[in-house]
C-alpha positions in Angstrom: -10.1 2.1 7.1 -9.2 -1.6 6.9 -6.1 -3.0 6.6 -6.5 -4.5 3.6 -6.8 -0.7 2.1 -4.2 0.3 4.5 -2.1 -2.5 2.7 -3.0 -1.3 -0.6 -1.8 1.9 0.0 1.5 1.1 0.9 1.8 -1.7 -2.0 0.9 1.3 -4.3 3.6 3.6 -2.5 6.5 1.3 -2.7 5.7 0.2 -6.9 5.3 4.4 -7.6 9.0 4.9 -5.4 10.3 2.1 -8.0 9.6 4.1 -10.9 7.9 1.7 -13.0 10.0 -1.3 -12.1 8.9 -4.5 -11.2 9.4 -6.0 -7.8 7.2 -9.0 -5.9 4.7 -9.0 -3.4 7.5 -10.8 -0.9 9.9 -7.4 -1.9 6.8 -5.2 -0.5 6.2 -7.8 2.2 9.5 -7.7 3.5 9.6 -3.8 3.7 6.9 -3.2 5.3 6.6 -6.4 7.9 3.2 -7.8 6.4 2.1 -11.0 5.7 2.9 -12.2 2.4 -0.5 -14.0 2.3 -2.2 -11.1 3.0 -0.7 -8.7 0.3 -1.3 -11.7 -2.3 -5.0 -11.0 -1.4 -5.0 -7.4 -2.0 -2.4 -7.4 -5.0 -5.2 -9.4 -6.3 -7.5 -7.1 -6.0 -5.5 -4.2 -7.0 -4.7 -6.0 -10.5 -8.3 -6.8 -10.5 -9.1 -2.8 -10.4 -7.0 -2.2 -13.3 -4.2 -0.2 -10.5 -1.7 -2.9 -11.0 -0.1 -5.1 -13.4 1.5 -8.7 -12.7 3.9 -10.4 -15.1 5.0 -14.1 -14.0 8.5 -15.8 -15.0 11.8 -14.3 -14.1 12.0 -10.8 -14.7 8.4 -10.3 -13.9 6.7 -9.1 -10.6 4.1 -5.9 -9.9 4.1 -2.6 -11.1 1.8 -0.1 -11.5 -0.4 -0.1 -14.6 -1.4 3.9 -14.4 0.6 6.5 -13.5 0.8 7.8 -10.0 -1.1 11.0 -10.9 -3.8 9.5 -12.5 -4.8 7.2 -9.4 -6.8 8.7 -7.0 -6.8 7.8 -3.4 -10.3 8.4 -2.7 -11.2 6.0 -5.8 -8.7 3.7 -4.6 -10.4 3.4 -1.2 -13.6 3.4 -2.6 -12.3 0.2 -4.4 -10.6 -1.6 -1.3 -13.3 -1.5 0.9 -15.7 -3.8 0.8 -18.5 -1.8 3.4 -19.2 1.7 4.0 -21.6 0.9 6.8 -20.3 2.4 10.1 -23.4 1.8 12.0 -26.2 -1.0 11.5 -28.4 1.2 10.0 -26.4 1.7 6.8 -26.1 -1.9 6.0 -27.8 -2.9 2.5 -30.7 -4.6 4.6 -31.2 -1.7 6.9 -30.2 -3.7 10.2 -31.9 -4.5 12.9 -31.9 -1.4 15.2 -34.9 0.0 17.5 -35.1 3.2 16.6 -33.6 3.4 12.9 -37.3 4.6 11.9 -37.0 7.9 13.7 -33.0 7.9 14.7 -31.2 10.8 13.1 -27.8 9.3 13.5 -27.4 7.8 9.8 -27.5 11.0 8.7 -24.8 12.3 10.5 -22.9 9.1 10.4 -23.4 9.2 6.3 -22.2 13.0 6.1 -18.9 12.1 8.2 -18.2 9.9 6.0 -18.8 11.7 2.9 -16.7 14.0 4.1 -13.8 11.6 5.3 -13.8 10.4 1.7 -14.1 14.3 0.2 -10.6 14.4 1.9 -8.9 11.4 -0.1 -10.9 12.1 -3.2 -8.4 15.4 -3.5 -5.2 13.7 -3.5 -3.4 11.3 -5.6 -0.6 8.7 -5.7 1.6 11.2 -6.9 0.7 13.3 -3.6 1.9 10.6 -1.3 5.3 10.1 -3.3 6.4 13.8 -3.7 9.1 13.1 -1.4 10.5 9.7 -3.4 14.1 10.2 -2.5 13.3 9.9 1.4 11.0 7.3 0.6 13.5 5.6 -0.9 15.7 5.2 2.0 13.1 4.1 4.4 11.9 1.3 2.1 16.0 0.2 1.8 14.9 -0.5 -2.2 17.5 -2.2 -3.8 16.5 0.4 -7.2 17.6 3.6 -7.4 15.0 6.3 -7.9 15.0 7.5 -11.5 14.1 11.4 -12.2 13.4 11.2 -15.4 11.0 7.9 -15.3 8.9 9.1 -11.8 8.8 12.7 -13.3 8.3 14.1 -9.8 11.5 13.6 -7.6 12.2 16.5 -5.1 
């Protein structure tokens, strides 16, 4: 996984802990200790994906645009990552490699990763914030969590 998918998990953590409220790619920035260039990049592409929404002027910021239990993580990763190809031999073009021709490797490789995937694909965002109120603390948010708005607080 890259971290520009790692990033994007975390981004979508911290907006689904904040219950629908907005906060800026510096707030999520800050918590975590990533570069604020970087998230732009994959807030971008979140909000391109339909996962986010972005409102400009005072009160605005990100939030998430669907609710936690309707995004799934494997779909998510699917989206954030921009190659699947582990080995040479999966790239579009094939690669270069000897002994693609006869090598039984891709198949294996391709199954791995299927199942890697098969993993994520059973979990949601919801999954990941079952445990808001101790999320909450670690991410020092300067909301409070809201029962009735998350629908899922322990």
């Amino acid at each position: 996984m890259t971290s520009h998918t790692d990033y994007a998990l975390r981004m979508l953590i911290h907006l689904a802990v904040g219950n629908g409220r907005p906060c800026t790619v510096n707030d999520v920035a800050e918590r975590f200790g990533l570069s604020r260039n970087h998230l732009l990049k994959v807030a971008a592409r979140l909000r391109k994906s339909g996962l986010i929404e972005a409102t400009r002027g005072r009160s605005g910021g990100i939030r998430l645009a669907i609710v936690p239990a309707d995004i799934n993580l494997g779909s998510v990763i699917r989206r954030m990552e921009a190659d699947f190809a582990l080995v040479e031999c999966l790239q579009e073009d094939g690669g270069a490699c000897l002994i693609s021709p006869s090598c039984r490797l891709k198949t294996v490789v391709k199954e791995a990763l299927e199942a890697w995937l098969a993993v994520f694909d059973k979990y949601t965002l919801a999954d990941l914030v079952r445990n808001e109120r101790a999320l909450y603390a670690l991410l020092g948010a300067t909301w409070e969590p809201d029962a009735k708005a998350a629908g899922h607080l322990e």
